[in-house]
N, C-alpha and C positions, 0 to 999 in steps of 0.2 A: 504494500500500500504506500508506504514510505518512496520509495521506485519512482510510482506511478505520478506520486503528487510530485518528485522535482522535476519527471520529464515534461509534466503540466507545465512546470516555470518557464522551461525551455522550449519555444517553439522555433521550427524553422522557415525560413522563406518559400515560400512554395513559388514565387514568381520570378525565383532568378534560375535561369535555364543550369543545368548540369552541367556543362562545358566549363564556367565559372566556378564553380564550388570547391571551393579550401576547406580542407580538413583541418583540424588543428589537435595535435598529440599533447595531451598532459603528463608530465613525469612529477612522481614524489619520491626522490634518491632519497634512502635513507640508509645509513650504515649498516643494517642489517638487512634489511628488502625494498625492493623496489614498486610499488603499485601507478598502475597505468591508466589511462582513459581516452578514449579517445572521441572526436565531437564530429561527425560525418552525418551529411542527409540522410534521413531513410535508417540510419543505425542507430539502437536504444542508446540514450546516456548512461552508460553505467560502466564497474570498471572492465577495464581488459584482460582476458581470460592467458593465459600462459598455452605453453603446447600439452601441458596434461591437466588443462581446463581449470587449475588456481588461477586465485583472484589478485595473491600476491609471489614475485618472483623474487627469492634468495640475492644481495647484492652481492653475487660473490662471480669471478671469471677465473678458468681455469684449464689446464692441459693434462691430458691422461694422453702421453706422449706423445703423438702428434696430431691428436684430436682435441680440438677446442672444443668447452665444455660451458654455459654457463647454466647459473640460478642453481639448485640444490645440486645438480650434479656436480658441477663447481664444487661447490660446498662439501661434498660427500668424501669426494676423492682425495681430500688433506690428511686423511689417515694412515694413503698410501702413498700419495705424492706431495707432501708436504710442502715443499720449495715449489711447485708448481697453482699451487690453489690460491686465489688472491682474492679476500673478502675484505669489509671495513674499511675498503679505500677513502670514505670518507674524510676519517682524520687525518688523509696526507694530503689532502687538496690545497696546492699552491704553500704544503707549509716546508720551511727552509730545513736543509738535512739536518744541522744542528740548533733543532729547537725540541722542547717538550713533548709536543706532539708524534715526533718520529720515535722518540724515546718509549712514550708509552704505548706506540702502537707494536714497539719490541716484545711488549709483555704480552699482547694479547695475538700474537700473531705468528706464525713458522716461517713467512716468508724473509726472502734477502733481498734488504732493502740498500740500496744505493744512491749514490750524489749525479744529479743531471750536472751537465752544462750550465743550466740556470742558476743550479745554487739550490734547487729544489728535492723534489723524491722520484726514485724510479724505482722499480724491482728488476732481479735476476733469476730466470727461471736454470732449472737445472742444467738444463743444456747450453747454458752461457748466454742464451739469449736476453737481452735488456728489453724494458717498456717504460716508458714514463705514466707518471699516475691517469694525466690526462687521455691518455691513450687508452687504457685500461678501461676507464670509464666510459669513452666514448663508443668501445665495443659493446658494452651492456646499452648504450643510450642506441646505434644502430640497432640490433638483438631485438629493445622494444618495437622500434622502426618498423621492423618486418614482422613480427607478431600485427603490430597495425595494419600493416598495408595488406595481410594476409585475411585478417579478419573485415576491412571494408572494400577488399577490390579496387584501390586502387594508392598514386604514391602521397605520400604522408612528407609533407615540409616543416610547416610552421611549429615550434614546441614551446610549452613553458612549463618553464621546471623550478618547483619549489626547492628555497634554502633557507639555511635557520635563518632567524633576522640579525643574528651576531656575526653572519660573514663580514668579512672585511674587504673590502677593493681585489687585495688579492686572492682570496679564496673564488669572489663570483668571477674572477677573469678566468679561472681554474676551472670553474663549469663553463662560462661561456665558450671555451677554447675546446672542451671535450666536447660542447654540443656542435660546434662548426665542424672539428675532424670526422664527427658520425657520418654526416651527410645532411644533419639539421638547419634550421635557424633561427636562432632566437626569437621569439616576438613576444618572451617575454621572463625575467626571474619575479618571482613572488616567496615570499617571505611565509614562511609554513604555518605560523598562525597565523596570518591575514587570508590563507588561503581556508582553513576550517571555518574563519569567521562570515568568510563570504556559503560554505556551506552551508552556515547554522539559517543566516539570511533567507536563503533562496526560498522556503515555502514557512516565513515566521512574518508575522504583519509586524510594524513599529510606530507611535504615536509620533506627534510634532516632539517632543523634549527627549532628551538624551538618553536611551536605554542603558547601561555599562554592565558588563559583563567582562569575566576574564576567559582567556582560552588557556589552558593547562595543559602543554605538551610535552609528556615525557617518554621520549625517543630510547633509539639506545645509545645516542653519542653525547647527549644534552636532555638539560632540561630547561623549559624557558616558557615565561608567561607574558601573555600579551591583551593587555586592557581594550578593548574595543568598544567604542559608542557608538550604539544602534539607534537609527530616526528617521524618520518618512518624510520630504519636501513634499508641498504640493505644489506646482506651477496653476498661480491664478488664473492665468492666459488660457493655459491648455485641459485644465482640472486633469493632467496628468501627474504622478505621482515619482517620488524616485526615491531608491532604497539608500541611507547613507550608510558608509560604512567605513568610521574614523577609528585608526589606531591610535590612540594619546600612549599609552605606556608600555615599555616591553619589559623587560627582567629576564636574566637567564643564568646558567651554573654551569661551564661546560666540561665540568672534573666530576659529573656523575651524571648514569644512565643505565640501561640495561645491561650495555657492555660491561661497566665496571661489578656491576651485581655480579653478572659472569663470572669476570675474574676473580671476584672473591669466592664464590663457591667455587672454581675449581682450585686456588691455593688450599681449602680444605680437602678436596679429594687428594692434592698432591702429598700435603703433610700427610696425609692419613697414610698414604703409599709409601713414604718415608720412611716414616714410622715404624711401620710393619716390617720393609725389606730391608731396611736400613742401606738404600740403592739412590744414588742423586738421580732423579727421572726427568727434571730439567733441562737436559741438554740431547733427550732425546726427542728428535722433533715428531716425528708422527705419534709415538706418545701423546704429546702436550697437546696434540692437533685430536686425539681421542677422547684426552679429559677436556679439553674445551666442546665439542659437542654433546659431548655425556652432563658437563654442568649444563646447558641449554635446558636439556631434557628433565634431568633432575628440578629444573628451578621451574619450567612448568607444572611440574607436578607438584610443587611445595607451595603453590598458589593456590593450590585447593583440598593440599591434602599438610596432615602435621609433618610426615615424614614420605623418605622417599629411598629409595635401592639405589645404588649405582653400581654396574656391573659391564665389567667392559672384558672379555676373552683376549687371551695372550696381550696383555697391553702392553709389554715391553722382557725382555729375556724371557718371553715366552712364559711368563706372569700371569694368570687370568685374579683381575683384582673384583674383588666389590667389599662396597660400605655402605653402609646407613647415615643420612643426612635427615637431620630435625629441623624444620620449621625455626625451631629457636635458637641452635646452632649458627642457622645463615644469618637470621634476623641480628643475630649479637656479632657476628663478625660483620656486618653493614650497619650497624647502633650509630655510627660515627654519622653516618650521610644522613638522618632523617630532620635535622636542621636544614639540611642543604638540599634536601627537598621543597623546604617551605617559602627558601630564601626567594625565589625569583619572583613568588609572587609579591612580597613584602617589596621589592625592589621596582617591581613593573605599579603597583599602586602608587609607589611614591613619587614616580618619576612622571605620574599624569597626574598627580594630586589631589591622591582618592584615598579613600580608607575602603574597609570591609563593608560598611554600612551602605555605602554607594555602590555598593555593588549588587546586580539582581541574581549570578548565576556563576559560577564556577564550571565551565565545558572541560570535560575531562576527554585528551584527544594523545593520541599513539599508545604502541602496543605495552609499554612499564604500566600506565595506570593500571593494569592488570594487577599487578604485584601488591597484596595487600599490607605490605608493610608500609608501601608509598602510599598507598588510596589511606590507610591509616594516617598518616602524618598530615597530608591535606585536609581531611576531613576533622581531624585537631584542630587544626590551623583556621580554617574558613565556616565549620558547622557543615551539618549534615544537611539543612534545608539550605543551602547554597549549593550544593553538587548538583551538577548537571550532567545524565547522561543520554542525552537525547539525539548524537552526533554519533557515526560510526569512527568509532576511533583509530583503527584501520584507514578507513578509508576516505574520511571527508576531506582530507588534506589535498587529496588527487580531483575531488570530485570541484571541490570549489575551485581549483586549479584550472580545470577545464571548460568549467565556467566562465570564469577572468578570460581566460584565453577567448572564448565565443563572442562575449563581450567588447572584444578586441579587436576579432576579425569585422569585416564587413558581411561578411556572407551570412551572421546570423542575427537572429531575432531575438535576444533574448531579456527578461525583468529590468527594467529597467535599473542600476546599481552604479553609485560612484564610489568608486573606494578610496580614501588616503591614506597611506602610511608613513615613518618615521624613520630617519637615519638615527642613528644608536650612541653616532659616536661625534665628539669635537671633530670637526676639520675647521683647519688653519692653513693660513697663505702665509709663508717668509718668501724676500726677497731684499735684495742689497741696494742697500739708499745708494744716491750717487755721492762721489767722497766731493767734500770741499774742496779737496787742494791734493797737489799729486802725493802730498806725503803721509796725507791722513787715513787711518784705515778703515775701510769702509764697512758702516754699521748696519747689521740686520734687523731688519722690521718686521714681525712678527703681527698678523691679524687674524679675528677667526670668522670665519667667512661663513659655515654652515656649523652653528651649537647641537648637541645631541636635542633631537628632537625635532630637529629642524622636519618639513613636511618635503617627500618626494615629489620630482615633478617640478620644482620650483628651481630659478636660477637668481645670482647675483653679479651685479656689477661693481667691478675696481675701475680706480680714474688715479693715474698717474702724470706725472707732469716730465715727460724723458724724451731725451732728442736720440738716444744712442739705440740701440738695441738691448736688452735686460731678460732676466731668468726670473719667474716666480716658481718656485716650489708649492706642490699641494702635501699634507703632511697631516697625520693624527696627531692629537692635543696630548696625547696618555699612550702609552706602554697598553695593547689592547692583550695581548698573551705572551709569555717568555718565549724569545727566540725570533718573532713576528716583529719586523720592520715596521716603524711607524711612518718615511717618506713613504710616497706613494708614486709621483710622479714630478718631474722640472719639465717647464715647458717656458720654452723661446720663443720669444718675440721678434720674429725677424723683419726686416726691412720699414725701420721707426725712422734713421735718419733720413732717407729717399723720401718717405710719406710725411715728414716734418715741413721738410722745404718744399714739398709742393704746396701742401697750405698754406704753408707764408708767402711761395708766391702767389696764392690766388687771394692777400687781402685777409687770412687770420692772424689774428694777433695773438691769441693764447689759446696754441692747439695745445690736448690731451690725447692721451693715451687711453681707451677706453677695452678691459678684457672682462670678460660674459663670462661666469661658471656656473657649472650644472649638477645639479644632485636627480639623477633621471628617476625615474620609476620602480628601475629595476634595480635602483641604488649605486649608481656607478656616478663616482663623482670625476668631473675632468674640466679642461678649459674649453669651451663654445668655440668661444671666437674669439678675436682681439682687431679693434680697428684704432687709426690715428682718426680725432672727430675734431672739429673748431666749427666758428660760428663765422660771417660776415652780414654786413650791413647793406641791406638791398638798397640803394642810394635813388633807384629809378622812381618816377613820378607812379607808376604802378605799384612796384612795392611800397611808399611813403602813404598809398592812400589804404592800400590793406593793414596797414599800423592803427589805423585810425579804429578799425573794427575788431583785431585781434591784439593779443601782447608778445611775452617771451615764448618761448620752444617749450614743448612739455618732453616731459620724460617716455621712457616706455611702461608700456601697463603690465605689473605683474612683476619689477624687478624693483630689487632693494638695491638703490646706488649708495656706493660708498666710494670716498673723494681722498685725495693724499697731497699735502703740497710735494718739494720735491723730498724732503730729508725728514717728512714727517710720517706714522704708521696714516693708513685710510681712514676716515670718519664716517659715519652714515651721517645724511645730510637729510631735510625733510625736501618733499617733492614740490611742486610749484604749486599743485590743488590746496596743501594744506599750508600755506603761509599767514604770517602773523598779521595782526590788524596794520601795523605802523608798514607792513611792507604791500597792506591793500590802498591807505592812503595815499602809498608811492605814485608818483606821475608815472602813465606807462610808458615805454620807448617813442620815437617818434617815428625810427624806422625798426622795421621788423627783420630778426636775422637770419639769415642764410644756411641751412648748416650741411655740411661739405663731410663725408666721412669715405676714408679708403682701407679698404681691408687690408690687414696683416698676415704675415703665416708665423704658423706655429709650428714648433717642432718639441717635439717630446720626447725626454728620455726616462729611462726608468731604470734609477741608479740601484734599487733595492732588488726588488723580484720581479722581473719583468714578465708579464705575458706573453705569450708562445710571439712567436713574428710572422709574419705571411709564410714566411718558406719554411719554418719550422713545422706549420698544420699543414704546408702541401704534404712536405715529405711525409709528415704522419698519415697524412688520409689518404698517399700512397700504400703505405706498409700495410694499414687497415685494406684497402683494395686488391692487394696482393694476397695476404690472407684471406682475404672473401672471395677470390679466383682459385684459391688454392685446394680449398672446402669444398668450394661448387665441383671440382674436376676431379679431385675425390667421389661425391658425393654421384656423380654420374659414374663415376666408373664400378662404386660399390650396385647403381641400379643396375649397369647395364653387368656383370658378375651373379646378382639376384634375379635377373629377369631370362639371362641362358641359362643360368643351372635350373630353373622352373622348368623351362624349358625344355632342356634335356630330359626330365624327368616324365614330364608329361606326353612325348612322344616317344619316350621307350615304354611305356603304357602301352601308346597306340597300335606299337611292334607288336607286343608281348602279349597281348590281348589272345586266350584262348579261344572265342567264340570268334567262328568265321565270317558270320553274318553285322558285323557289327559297321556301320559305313567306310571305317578304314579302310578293312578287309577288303571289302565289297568292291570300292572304287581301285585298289592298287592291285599289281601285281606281283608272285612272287619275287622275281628281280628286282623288283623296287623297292619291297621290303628289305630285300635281302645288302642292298646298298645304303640302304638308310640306317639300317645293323650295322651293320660294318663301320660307317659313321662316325654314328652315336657312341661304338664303342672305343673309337679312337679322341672322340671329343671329352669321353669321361677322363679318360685317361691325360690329357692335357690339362684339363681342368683341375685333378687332383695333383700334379706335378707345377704347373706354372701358372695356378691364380694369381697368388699375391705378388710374382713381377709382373704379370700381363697388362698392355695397353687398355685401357678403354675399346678401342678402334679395333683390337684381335677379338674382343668379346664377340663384337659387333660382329666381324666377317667370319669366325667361325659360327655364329647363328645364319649367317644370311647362306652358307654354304649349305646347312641342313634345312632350309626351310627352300631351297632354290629344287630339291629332290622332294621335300614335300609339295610343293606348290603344287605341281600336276593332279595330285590325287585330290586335294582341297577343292580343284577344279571344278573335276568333275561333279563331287558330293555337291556341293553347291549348284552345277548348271543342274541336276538330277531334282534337286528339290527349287530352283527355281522355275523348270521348265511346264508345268503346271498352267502357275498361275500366268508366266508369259504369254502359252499361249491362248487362256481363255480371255486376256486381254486384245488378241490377236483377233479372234474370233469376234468377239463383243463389237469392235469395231467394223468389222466387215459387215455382218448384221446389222445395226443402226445407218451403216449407209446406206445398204441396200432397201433397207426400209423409209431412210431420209429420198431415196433417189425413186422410189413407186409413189410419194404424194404428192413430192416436188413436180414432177412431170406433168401429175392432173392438177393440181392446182395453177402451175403455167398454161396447161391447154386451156384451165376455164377463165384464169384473166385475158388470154388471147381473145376468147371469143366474144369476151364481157369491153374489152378495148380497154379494159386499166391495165397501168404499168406494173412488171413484175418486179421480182425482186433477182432472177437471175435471169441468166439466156439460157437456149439449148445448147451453145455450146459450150457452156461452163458446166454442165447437169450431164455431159456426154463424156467430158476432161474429167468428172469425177469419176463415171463409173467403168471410164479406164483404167484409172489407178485402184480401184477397186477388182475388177478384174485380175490385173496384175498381180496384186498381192496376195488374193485367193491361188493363184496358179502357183505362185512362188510358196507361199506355206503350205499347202496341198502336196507339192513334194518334197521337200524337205524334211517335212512331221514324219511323212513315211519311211525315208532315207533314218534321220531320228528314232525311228520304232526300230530300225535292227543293229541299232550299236546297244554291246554291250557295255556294263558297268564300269569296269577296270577297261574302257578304250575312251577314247577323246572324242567329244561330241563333235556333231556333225555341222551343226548351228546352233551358233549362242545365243543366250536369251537378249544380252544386247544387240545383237542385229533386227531381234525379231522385235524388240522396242522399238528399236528404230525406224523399222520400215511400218509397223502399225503410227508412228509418232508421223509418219508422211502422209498417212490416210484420216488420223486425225485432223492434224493442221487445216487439209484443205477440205475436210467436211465443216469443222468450225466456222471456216471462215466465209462457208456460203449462209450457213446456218444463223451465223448472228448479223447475218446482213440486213440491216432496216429495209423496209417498202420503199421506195419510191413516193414523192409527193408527186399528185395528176396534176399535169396540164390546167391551169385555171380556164376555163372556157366564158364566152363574152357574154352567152345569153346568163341568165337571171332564172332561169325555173331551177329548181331544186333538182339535184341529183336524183336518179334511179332507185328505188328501196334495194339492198342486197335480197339479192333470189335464193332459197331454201339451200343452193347446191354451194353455194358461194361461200368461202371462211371468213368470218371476222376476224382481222388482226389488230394488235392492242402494241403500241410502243414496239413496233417491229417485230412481234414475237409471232409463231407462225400455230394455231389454235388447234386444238383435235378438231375431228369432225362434230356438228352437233349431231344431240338426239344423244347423247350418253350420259347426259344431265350435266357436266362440265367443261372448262374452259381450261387448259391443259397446253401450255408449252410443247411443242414438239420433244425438246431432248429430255426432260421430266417426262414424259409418257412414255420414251425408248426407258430410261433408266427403269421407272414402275413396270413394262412389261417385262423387263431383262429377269 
């Protein structure tokens, strides 16, 4: 029911023709699984099904030696290929080799992790082979790709893919780089609680005044809560309505999660293993790779049960271990985190300046709230009549994702919903004043351009007073994790002197420096634009009298300017609409100014962690495409191996077959069986000696070699059961002619003698019943020549000719047959036409009538059909 009423929310255009129609793919990556959806005409909304019809796919990619593997199989084969399985990518997105992050994905992980080029993370699989993280990811982000395009028929571009709201610059350029290499493209990153929030929306009404509500997401890499205010606009104009949907506060923890839960119950199974063998099991990786799925398991079960088994066969020296785990065991080796459970929300209230009381609902969203130690803590923390579970916690992350995304495109229809959300963190602008004098050292000025909280979507403006060219740096305010760069990006201004002096040649007197930043949607902060701008005085008798009726320049709408002399940090300035009373009694100008602006270029560097570079994601979405050729021609070669050895099988049947009479038999001859034997017994024999080197292409031609000795016999069996019905097609037509050719004659003789025009000639009704003739005398002997072949001989005529040549005596019966009458002669006199005489046919719309007196009115070819 739930289903039914969001796909109600969602309607689609029904009047934009097919040929236009964009699909749009929603991903929710999350460190543990990944859930899909995808938004296509005519397709349900809901999520996307995997290859063995789960709702949600394992994040995990992997090699069982030269077979890629993803989602649980992935996942499964780390017990046996340890170095080969790669899950949890999550936490290495864009973060630097020697930081925290890489450290602690040490502990939770079997793979060998390595330093990119960049300064970032890559893995080593066993066989020496390297990937960078983004790589990695983007094979899982393609994998969805084609799960979609498989499930709607046809190709899938556009994607948005939810990430926590605590990424930072460098983490989303780390998804956006992995969704480029797929084959994707972005239109859109969304922020994971803003994406459940637009869920909760989609089928909830909301009043004029502010709803508040938290979203409680606890993943398995983080946990983080996000304050949302729900409220309905009505447009008085239109008495249409629109859903708001403002995030004011986030909070998050990202040093606990489902993972870490993990981890701690499997250091109790390790100790416990310890203990007993007195064996360091540590440093055996598909071990750790056993108890890491084995603690999974066990921690499901201790979500609903006190206690739990763990039992895992030969887990290491040929070991078969098990132990008993309590409910209150795990719960007291994780005592330490259920503050830190509570914390985000206490952080995400304060930081939109709300308490508990202003809140109507607590959404409890990802797969941890499961864990009743955490739903305890929360429910501590907020009251039990605040819990909300009225949101699939699975899934609504994907589903409002895909929503946003619909939203987005043009191609759909859907609720009408604005959404805002919030950058999380200080961003500040430094850049170097100009020095005074060649020997003074020049002083950095530091400004904060976007404060946490700032709203996406929204841009500002700097105004500098520089003749030269100059660097501003984009930079975080705070240290946002150990190891994580806080510059983000410098970008250059190039060609300020060229564009100084052209304004001063053309009459400005104090041009500026004017550069645009952007905090976009998807949270990606950078420089716009950057122009040199000034003013002049329009001197002309034209412009002097447009003075009269207008003042100074306005600003643009929607941007906060901030101004700098040359040696001083920026100021925000007020805009010209809001000026003081002493500067509305000001006389206004006499002439109105001019204003003259020429673009700059920018150049960006990125001193910290740079995002991949153009030729970096070609070459990777090479290696990806090489891979995905290398699968496909596998992948053919394993059918066309499955599809002869069937093959084979089934045709030494056919051989082997005791019963004589069976059509095999019937149609071949000994000789031919006996060569077909012979064969088959040399192609088994190949087949068990040189499968697994064989081409593709030998598969291919030793099948086409045994089926080129069947074919003959196939023939026959077929022309023997087709020749039947051939020829009472044969027949049927001869008959309807010769039955079309004895009315057609009397009805031409009596419009002859009636003086109305016919609908054919005799010489056309003479041409037919030649070819009629003809065809009678042609299948009259042939059928008989056909009656004394036997079975096992080759037919004498094929049912195709005999199509054939009935398709020629068809044609041109048809085509006298649906020939219209003739309109008469219009004649000069005025008396009414002659009554038709008893012998005479009425004809109706050209169609040529039965005889009367049978009580109907009967089509000629309907009456051959009904007597046939």
């Amino acid at each position: 029911m739930r289903l039914l009423t969001i796909y109600n929310a969602l309607s689609l255009l029904a009047l934009v023709p097919n040929s236009v129609y964009a699909s749009v793919l929603a991903i929710d990556y999350g460190a543990d699984w990944i859930k899909a959806s995808v938004m296509s005409p005519g397709v349900p909304f809901d999520v996307l099904l995997n290859k063995d019809s789960k709702r949600k796919i394992q994040s995990s990619v992997g090699w069982k030696r030269t077979d890629r593997l993803f989602g649980s199989d992935a996942f499964n084969i780390a017990s046996r290929f340890p170095e080969d399985s790669f899950s949890s990518l999550k936490y290495l997105q864009s973060a630097p080799y020697k930081s925290d992050a890489v450290s602690y994905y040490g502990k939770i992980s079997t793979a060998d992790v390595i330093e990119t080029s960049r300064g970032t993370v890559g893995v080593k699989r066993s066989d020496g082979e390297e990937w960078s993280v983004e790589e990695l990811i983007a094979m899982q982000f393609a994998y969805v790709k084609q799960l979609a395009e498989a499930a709607i028929g046809e190709k899938v571009k556009d994607v948005v893919v939810t990430v926590p709201p605590f990424f930072s610059q460098f983490e989303r350029d780390a998804v956006a780089d992995a969704i480029e290499i797929s084959g994707l493209r972005t239109l859109a990153l969304i922020n994971d609680g803003t994406a459940v929030a637009i869920n909760y929306a989609m089928t909830k009404s909301f009043g004029e005044t502010p709803e508040y509500h938290v979203v409680y997401d606890a993943g398995a890499s983080a946990v983080r809560a996000t304050v949302v205010a729900f409220s309905t606009v009505n447009d008085p104009k239109t008495k249409a309505s629109t859903t708001q949907v403002n995030v004011v506060g986030v909070g998050y923890d990202r040093g606990v999660g489902g993972t870490e839960m993990d981890r701690r119950l499997r250091e109790i199974l390790v100790d416990r293993f310890i203990t007993k063998h007195k064996r360091d099991i540590r440093k055996e990786k598909k071990a750790m790779a056993k108890l890491w799925k084995e603690a999974g398991r066990v921690k499901a079960i201790l979500s609903a049960n006190n206690e739990a088994t763990a039992t895992i066969e030969s887990l290491a020296w040929d070991i078969d271990f098990k132990t008993k785990v309590t409910r209150n065991e795990y719960e007291a080796a994780c005592s330490d985190l259920r503050d830190r459970f509570t914390r985000p929300i206490y952080d995400a209230l304060v930081s939109a300046g709300l308490t508990l009381n202003d809140i109507s609902s607590v959404i409890l969203a990802g797969g941890a709230t499961r864990t009743p130690m955490l739903q305890a803590s929360v429910r501590a923390f907020v009251g039990d009549d605040k819990i909300s579970l009225n949101v699939n916690a699975d899934e609504a992350a994907v589903l409002g994702a895909a929503f946003h995304g619909a939203g987005l495109s043009r191609q759909f229809k859907t609720k009408t919903m604005k959404v805002t959300d919030i950058g999380l963190y200080d961003v500040q602008v430094t850049y170097l004043a100009t020095s005074t004098s060649p020997l003074s050292r020049p002083r950095t000025i530091t400004t904060l351009v976007f404060p946490a909280g700032s709203k996406t979507g929204t841009k500002k403006t700097l105004t500098f007073r520089r003749k030269d060219d100059f660097t501003i740096s984009l930079e975080y305010k705070n240290l946002l994790s150990p190891g994580l760069p806080q510059r983000m990006l410098e970008a250059e201004l190039l060609g300020v002197t060229e564009a100084i002096g052209n304004l001063t040649e053309q009459g400005v007197t104090d041009p500026l420096i004017k550069a645009s930043l952007s905090l976009s949607e998807s949270g990606f902060i950078s420089v716009s634009s950057a122009m040199a701008y000034g003013e002049t005085k329009d001197e002309s008798i034209t412009g002097k009298l447009k003075s009269i009726f207008s003042g100074g320049s306005s600003s643009s709408e929607g941007e906060t300017q901030t101004q700098s002399l040359e040696n001083e940090p920026p100021r925000e300035t007020q805009s010209n609409d809001s000026s003081s009373e002493d500067a509305a009694d000001a006389p206004k100008p006499d002439v109105k100014p001019r204003e003259i602006t020429i673009k700059l270029d920018i150049n960006n560097h990125f001193t910290t962690i740079a995002p991949m570079t153009v030729e970096e994601k070609r070459t990777a979405r090479n290696r990806l495409r090489a891979v995905d050729v290398d699968e496909a021609a596998k992948t053919r070669k394993e059918e066309a191996r499955n599809t002869f050895e069937s093959y084979l099988y089934r045709l030494r049947d056919l051989v082997d077959e005791d019963d004589d009479q069976t059509p095999f038999k019937k149609c071949s001859t000994p000789k031919e069986r006996q060569s077909i034997s012979e064969k088959l017994d040399n192609s088994f024999l190949w087949l068990h000696d040189m499968a697994d080197v064989a081409e593709t292409s030998q598969f291919l031609d030793k099948r086409i070699a045994l089926e080129t000795l069947e074919k003959p016999i196939i023939h026959r069996y077929t022309e023997i059961e087709a020749f039947p019905q051939a020829l009472n097609n044969s027949q049927m037509w001869n008959w309807s002619t010769r039955l079309f050719l004895t009315e057609a004659r009397a009805n031409l003789t009596a419009e002859i003698e009636a003086g109305l025009p016919s609908k054919w000639t005799q010489e056309e009704l003479d041409a037919l019943e030649k070819t009629l003739k003809d065809h009678e005398s042609w299948l009259g002997e042939w059928v008989e020549k056909q009656k004394k072949v036997k079975t096992w001989e080759n037919p004498v005529i094929e049912t195709t000719e005999m199509k054939a040549r009935a398709k020629v005596l068809e044609t041109q019966l048809q085509k006298l047959f649906k020939r219209k009458i003739p309109k008469p002669k219009k004649t000069k006199t005025a008396s009414p036409p002659p009554a038709p005489t008893p012998t005479e046919n009425v004809e109706a719309e050209g169609e040529p009538l039965a005889e009367p007196g049978d009580g109907s009115q009967i089509p000629l070819q309907d009456k051959l059909h009904d007597e046939l």
